[in-house]
matplotlib code that plots the C-alpha trace (Angstrom):
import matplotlib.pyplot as plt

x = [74.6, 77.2, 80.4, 84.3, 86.8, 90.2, 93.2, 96.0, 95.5, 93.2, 92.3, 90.8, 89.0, 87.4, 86.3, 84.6, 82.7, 81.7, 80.8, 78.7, 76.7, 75.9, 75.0, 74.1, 72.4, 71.7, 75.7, 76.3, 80.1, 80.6, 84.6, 87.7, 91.4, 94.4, 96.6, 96.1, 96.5, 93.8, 92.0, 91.5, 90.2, 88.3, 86.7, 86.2, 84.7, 82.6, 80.9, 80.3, 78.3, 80.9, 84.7, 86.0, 89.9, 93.3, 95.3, 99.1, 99.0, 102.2, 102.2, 101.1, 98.2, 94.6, 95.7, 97.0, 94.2, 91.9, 94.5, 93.4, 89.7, 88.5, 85.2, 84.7, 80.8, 81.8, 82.1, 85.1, 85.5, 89.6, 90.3, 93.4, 95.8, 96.2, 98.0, 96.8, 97.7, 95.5, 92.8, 92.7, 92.7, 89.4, 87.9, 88.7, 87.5, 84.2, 85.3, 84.5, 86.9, 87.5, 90.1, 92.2, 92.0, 88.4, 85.8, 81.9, 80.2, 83.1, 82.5, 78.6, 78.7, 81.2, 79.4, 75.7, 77.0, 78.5, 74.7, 73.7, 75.7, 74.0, 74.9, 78.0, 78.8, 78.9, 81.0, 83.2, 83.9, 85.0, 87.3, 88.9, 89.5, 91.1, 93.6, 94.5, 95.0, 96.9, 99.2, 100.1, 103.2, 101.2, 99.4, 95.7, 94.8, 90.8, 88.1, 84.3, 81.3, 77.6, 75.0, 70.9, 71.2, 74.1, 77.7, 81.0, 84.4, 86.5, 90.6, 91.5, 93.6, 90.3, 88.7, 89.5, 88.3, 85.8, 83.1, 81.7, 77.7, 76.8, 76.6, 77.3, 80.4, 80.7, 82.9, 83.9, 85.5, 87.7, 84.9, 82.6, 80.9, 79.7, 78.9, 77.0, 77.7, 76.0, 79.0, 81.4, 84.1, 86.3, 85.4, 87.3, 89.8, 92.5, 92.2, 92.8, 95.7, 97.8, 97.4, 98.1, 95.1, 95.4, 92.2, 92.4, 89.7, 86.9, 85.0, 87.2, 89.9, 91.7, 93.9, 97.2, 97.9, 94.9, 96.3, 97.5, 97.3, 96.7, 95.4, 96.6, 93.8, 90.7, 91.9, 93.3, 91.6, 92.8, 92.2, 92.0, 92.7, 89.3, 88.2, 87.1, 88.1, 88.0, 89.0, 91.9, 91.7, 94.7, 96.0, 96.4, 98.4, 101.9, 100.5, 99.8, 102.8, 105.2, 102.7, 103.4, 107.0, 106.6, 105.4]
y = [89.8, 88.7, 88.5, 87.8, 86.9, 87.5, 86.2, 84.2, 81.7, 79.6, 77.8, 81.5, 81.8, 78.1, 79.2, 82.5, 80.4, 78.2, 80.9, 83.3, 79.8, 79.4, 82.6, 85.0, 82.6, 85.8, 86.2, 84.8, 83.5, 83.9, 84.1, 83.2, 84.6, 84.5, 87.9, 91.1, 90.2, 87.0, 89.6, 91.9, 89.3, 87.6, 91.4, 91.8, 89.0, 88.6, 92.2, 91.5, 93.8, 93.0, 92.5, 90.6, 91.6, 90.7, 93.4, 91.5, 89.6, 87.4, 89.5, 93.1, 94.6, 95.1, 98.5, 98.0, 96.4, 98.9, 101.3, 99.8, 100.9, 104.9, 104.4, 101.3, 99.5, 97.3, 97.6, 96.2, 94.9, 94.2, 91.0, 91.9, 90.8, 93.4, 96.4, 99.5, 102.1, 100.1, 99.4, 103.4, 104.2, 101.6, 103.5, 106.9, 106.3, 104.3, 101.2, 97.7, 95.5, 91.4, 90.9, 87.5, 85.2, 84.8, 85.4, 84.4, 87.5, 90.2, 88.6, 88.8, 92.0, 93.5, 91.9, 93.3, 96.6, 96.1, 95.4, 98.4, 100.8, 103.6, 104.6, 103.7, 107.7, 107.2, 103.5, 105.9, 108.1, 105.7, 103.8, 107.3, 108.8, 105.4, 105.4, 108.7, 108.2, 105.1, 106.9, 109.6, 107.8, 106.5, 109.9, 110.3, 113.3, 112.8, 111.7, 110.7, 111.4, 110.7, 111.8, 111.1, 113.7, 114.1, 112.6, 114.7, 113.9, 116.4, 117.3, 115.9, 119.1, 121.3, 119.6, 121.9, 119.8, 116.9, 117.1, 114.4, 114.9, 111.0, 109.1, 111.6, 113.1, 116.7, 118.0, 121.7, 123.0, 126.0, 127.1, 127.4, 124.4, 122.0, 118.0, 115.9, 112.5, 109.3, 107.9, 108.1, 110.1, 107.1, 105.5, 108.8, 109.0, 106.3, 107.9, 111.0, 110.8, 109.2, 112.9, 115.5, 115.3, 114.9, 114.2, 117.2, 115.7, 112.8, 114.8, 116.8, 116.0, 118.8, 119.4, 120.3, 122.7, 125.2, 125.6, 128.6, 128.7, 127.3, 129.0, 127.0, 128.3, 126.7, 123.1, 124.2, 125.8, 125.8, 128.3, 127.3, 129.9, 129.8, 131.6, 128.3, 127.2, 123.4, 122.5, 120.1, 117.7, 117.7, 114.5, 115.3, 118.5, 117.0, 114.4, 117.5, 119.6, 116.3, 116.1, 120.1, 119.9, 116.8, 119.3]
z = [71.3, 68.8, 70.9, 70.0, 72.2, 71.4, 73.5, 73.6, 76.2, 75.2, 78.6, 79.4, 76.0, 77.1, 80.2, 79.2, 76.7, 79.6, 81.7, 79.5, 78.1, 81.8, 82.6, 80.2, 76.9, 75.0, 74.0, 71.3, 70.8, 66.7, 66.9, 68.3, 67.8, 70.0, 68.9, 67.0, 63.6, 63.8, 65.9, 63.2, 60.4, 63.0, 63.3, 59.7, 59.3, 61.5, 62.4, 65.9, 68.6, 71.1, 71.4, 74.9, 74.3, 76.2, 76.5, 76.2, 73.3, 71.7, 68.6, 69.8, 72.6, 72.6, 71.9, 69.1, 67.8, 68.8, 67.0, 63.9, 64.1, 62.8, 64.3, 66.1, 65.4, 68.7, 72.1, 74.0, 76.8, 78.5, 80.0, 82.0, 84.8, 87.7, 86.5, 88.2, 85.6, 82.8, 85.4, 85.5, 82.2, 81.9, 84.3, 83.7, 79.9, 81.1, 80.0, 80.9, 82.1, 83.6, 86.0, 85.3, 86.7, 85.6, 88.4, 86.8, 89.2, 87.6, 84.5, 83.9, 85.7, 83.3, 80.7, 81.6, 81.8, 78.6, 76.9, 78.4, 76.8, 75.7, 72.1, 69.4, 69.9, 73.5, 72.5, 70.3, 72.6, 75.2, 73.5, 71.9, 75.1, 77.0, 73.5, 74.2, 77.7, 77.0, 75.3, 77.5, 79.3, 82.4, 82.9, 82.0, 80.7, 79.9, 82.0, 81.0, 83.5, 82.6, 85.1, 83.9, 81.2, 79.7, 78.9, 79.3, 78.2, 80.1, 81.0, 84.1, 84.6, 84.4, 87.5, 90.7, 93.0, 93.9, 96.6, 98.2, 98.7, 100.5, 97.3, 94.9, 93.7, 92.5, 89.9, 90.3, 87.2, 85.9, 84.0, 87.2, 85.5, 88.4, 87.3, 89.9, 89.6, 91.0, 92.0, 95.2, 95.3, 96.2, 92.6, 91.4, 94.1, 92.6, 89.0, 90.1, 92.7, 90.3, 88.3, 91.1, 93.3, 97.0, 99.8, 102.0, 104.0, 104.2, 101.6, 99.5, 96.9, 95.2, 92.4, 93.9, 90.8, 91.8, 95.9, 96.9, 100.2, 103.6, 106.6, 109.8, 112.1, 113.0, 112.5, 108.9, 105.5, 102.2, 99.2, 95.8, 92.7, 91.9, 95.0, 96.9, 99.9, 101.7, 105.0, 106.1, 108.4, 111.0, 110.2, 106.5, 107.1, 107.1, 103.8, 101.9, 102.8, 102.0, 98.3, 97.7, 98.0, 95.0, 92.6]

ax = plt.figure().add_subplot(projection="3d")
ax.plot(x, y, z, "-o")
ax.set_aspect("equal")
plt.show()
């Protein structure tokens, strides 16, 4: 897989070459550039099938970069320090990304995943909605699921709630449209806290925009505007009273 890694330390450049010669032989390193502007010859020049970007660059982000592509023929994959908000936006966009300092199992992980990706529409897609997301002052505002058959980019704010089934998450929607996913709801539950959502209980997260009211008996219950109800569990009641009053 032709690979380019763009980013402006070099010791970290030097030791992701290391570590994908070890591991993974079928990556093929073809370029080298340490900001945005030596990123995007390096690019052009090169054509590669994947792009392993920083995201804080000396003369711009990998956002900018990315900024600077229509329809990108690449996949990308961040190489970032911890910064929760960015860490969301990769994952509420489905995008891959290696945590600095460089760890070789998050790296070759990242980077299988990457080699797997499905189509350049999906690859579009992806990197479309985590630019828009990136750009909405710290709030997300889209969200991509895949389940075996299909692939949906949807508004965060049309998800009522999230129920979890074991390994599975469900979607509920504002269109009575219901998405399984084969993921846990706790791979969701960061992403959408940080945009009005709140765990009512072990296995339920709702959008606090859709409540409308809560019946205290029987331990607590909580109706939604969409006619759905969820129960509370007792020592979430004074959590979601103090989350409602934030609104």
């Amino acid at each position: 897989m032709r690979t380019v890694i763009i980013d402006d330390n070099e010791p970290t450049r030097k030791k992701i070459k290391t570590l994908l010669s070890l591991y993974t032989p079928e990556i093929d390193i073809i370029g080298e550039a340490d900001g945005v502007e030596t990123g995007f010859k390096c690019i052009n020049n090169t054509k590669p099938e994947l792009v392993l970007l920083d995201i804080e660059m000396g003369d711009g982000t990998g956002f900018d970069l990315l900024n600077l592509y229509k329809n990108p023929e690449f996949v990308v994959v961040f190489i970032t320090a911890h910064d929760g908000y960015a860490i969301r936006a990769f994952q509420s966009s489905a995008i891959g990304y290696i945590l600095k300092p460089i760890d070789s199992s998050n790296l070759i992980d990242t980077i299988n995943k990457a080699k797997e990706q499905s189509t350049l529409l999906n690859n579009e897609l992806t990197i479309q909605t985590l630019l828009k997301n990136t750009k909405s002052n710290k709030k997300l505002e889209k969200l991509i699921l895949s389940d075996a058959e299909n692939f949906y980019l949807i508004d965060i704010s049309d998800v009522i709630r999230c129920e979890s089934e074991s390994n599975y998450t469900r979607f509920h929607l504002v269109d009575n449209q219901r998405i399984l996913i084969a993921k846990t709801m706790k791979s969701y539950e960061e992403i959408l806290e940080a945009n009005g959502f709140f765990r009512v209980h072990r296995s339920h997260l709702i959008n606090l925009n859709y409540f409308t009211r809560l019946d205290k008996k029987d331990g607590g219950t909580i109706f939604l505007k969409d006619g759905s109800d969820v129960p509370l569990a007792t020592r979430r009641k004074n959590l979601l009273i103090e989350a409602l009053s934030k609104l």
